[in-house]
N, C-alpha and C positions, 0 to 999 in steps of 0.2 A: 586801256581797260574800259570794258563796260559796265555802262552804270543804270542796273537793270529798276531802279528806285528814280521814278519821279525827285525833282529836287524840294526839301522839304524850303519853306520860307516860311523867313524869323523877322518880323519889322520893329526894329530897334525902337528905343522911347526916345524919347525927344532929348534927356536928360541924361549923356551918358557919366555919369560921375563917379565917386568912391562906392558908393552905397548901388549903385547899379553892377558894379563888377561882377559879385560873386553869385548873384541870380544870373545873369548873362554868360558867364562862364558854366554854371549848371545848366541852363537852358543849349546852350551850344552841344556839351558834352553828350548830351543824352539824347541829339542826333548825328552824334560822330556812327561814321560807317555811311554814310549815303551822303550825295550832293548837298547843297546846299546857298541858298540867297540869302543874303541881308538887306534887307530893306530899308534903306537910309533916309530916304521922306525925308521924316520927319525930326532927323537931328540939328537938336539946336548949339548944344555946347556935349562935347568929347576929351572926355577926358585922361591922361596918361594910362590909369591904372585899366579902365579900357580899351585902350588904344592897344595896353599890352596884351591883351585876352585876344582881341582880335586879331592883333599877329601872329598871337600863338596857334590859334586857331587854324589859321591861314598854312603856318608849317606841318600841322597834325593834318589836317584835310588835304595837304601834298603828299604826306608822306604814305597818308593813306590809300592814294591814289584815286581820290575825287574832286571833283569842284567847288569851290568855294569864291562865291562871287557877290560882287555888290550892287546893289540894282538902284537907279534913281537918288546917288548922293545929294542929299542937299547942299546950298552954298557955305553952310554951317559945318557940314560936314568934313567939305573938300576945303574950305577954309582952314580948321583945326587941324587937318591933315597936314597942310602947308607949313603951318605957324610950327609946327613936330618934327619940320625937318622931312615931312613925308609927302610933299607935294605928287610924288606919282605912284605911290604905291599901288600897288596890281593885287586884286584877288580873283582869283583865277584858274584853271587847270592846270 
């Protein structure tokens, strides 16, 4: 499928915790329909309830048939990914 939309790019806080979920999940949503980058930098701690959003995310943006990619994980990042059990998770086409 083509993806006639530039990718829109989201640069996560640093802080992804409870209390960031549900802005993160609104801010995600309301560029469902076109590509999309996460911008990782700057993550320092990731947390479950996060971690769920952006999976989900990651299955809505497949099924929608666009990209959904991470760009420059920090080691905070890919750390807390590991520690989840998620040491390779793919966001992707």
């Amino acid at each position: 499928m083509s993806e006639p939309h530039a990718p829109a790019v989201v640069s996560l806080p640093p802080i992804l915790d409870l209390q960031a979920a549900e802005p993160l999940r609104a801010e995600l949503m309301a560029l469902r329909g076109r590509p999309l980058t996460l911008d990782a930098s700057q993550v320092t701690r990731l947390g479950g309830l996060c971690l769920q959003v952006l999976m989900s995310a990651r299955k809505i943006w497949a099924e929608d048939g666009h990209s959904l990619t991470v760009d420059q994980p920090s080691s905070g990042f890919s750390e807390q990914l590991a520690a989840f059990g998620e040491p390779d998770l793919q966001f992707g086409s």
